[in-house]
N, C-alpha and C positions, 0 to 999 in steps of 0.2 A: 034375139040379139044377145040372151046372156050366154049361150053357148058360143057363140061369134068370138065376143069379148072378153076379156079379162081385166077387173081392177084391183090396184095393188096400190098397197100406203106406203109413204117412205115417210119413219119419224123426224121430229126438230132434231136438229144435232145429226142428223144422218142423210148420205146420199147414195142414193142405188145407181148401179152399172146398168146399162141397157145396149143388148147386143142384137143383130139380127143376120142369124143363121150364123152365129158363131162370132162375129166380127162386132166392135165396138161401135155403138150408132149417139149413144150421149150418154149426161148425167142428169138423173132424177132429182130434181129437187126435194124439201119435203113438203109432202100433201099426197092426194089422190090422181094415181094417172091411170089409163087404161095400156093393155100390150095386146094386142091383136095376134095370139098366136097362130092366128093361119097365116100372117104375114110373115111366121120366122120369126118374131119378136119376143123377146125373154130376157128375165132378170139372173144376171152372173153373180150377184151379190150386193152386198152395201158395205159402207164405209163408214164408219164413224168420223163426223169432224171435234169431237170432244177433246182436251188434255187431258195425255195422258202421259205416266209416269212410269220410268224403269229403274230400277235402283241394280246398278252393277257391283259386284265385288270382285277385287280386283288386285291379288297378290304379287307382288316385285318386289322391289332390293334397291335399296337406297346408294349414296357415294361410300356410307359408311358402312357399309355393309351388313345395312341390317335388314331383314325381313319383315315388310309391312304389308297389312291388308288394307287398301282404299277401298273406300265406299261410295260410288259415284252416286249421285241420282239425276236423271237424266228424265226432262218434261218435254215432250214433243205434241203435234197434232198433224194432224192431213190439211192440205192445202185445199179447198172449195175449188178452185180454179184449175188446181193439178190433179185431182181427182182418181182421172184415168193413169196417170202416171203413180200414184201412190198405190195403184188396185194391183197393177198388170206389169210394174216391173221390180218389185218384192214380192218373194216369196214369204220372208219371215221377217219382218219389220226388225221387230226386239232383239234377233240373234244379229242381224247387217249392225246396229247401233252399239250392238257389246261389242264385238270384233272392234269397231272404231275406239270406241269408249278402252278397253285394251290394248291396242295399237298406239297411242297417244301416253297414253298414264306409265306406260312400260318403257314410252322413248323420254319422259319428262323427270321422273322419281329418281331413276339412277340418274339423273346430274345433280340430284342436292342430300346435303347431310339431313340425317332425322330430323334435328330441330329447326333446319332452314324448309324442310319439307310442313314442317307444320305451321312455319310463318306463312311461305307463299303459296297456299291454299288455291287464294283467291286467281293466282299465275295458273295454278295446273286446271282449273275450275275452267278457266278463259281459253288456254290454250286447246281443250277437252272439245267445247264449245265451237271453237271457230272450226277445227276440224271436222266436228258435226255439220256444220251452217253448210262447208263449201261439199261436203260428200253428200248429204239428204236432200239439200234440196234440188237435185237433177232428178229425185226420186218423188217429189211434190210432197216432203214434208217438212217441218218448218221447227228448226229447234229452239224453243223457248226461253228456257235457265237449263242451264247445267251447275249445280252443286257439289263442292266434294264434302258431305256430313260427317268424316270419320276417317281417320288414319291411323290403324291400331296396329302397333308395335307386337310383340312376340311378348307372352306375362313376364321371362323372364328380364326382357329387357325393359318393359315397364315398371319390374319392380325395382333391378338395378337406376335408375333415372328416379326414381322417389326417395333412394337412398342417397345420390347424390344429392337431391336438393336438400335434404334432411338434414345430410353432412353441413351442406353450404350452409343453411339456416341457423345451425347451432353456433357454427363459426362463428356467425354474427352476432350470436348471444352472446357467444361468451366472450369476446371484444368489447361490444357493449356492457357487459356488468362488470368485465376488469376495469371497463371506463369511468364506470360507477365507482366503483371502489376508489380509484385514483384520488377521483375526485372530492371523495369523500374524506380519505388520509388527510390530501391534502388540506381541505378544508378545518379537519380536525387540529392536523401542527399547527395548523395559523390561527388556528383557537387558544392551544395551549401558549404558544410563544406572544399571541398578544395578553394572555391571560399571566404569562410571568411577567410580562414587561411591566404591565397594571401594578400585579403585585411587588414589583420592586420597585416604581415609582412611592405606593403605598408605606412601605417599610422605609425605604429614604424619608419619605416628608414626618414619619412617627417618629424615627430618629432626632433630626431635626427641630420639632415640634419640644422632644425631650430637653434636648438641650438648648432651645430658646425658654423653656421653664424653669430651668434647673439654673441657666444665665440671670434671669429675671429674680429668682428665688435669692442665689447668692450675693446680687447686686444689692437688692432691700434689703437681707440684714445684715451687710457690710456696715448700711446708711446707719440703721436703728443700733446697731452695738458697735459701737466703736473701739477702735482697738482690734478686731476678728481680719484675719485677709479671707479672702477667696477662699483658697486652700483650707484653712479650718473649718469652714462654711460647707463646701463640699466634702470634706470626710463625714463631718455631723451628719450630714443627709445622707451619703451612702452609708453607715453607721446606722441609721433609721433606719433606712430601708430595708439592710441586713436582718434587723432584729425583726422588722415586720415581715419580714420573708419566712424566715424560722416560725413565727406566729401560727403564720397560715398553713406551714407545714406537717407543724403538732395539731394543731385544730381539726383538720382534716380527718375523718373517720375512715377515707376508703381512700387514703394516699398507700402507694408502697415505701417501703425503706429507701430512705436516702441517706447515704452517708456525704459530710459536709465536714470540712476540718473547721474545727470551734477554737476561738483561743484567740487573745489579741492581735499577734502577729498572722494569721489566717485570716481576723477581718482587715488587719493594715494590705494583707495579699489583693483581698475582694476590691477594696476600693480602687487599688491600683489598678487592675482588670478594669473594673468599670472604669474608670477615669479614661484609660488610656483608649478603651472603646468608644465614649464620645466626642472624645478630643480628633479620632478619626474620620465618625459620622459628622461632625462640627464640618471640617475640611473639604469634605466631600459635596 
């Protein structure tokens, strides 16, 4: 009987052709079967039903006319049930699927600009796909995902596009830091200008303050010496003051030269200056 018979394995993942006298009679499953080749029976091959994967590259031309390389990849398997049709009507699975896979990509790429080409991806991926779906499977195989991983541009036109962004990127900066800046002057004036307004409030109320002392001063020893007006009261004190000015003048070890006209009518000058300058702050 073993010369009669013949037994043959067909692995998991796999299924054999089985022909008798040239002609198609079934599919193997896998396990152990016997072929009786005096009966004409014989195996034409097997077929994997595993996924499997093609990655396409794939050159055309954008609206913009630029020159891109698409990368498809492309997951297919044989159909268990179509079997005979996936064995006996391709020749060459991979080359029928690129032909599609280029057929498709070359009618999709040139309707969009480079950067809308790399938005919708997922549009040339789908539209890739359905084309696959409705052409493979009269052929009993079954297209699983189609992927597009890769759309590379031409170097020089990749580096041109980094420059641009580079360009754009800066612009931003340096808006932003002129913004900065603004911001900062501005905040500075509005430092200074509340910072004089401070200090002139300041110098008003010193003023002020002087001469509600020097009012006070001359009213008391109007009261205590009688006979004295205002007027004499205030020369006395600016008269003081004069001389304690001078004082401090000479005192001073690391003053520079001051020249000061000296002389009674020089000081009758001084007090009238000062007078008539608090008589203004007074007012004010």
């Amino acid at each position: 009987m073993g010369n009669l018979l013949c037994c043959v394995q067909v692995d998991q993942s796999t299924v054999a052709i089985k022909e008798r006298f040239g002609k198609f009679e079934e599919v193997l499953e896998p396990g152990c079967h016997c072929l009786p080749w005096f009966l004409g029976c014989q195996l034409s091959g097997y077929l994997s039903l595993r996924l499997q994967q093609l990655d396409v590259r794939c050159e055309t031309k954008t609206k913009d006319n630029v020159f891109v390389n698409v990368v498809a990849s492309i997951q297919y398997r044989a159909l268990a049930g179509k079997a005979s049709d996936a064995f006996y009507k391709l020749s060459n699975t991979r080359t029928q699927i690129q032909a599609y896979v280029f057929d498709v990509i070359r009618a999709s790429v040139p309707k969009l600009n480079l950067d809308d080409a790399f938005e919708q991806k997922n549009e040339i991926a789908k539209a890739v796909e359905d084309e696959l779906e409705k052409a493979m499977s009269a052929y009993g195989y079954e297209i699983v995902q189609t992927l597009i991983v890769d759309i590379e541009p031409d170097e020089h036109v990749k580096r041109a596009m980094n420059e641009i962004n580079a360009a754009a990127r800066m612009r931003v900066a340096a808006n932003e830091k002129a913004e900065a800046e603004k911001i900062l002057q501005i905040k500075r004036a509005e430092g200074e200008a509340e910072s004089k307004y401070l200090s002139g409030l300041g110098i008003a109320r010193q003023r002020q303050a002087i001469v509600d002392g020097l009012r006070d001063s001359v009213l008391g020893f109007s009261v205590n010496v009688p006979g004295t007006t205002a007027k004499d009261v205030m020369d006395m004190v600016l008269v003081t003051q004069y001389f304690d000015t001078m004082k401090e003048i000479g005192a001073a070890s690391k003053s520079s030269a001051v020249f000061i006209p000296h002389g009674p009518g020089a000081v009758r000058d001084v007090a009238t200056q000062i007078r008539d300058g608090l008589l203004q702050a007074s007012q004010q």
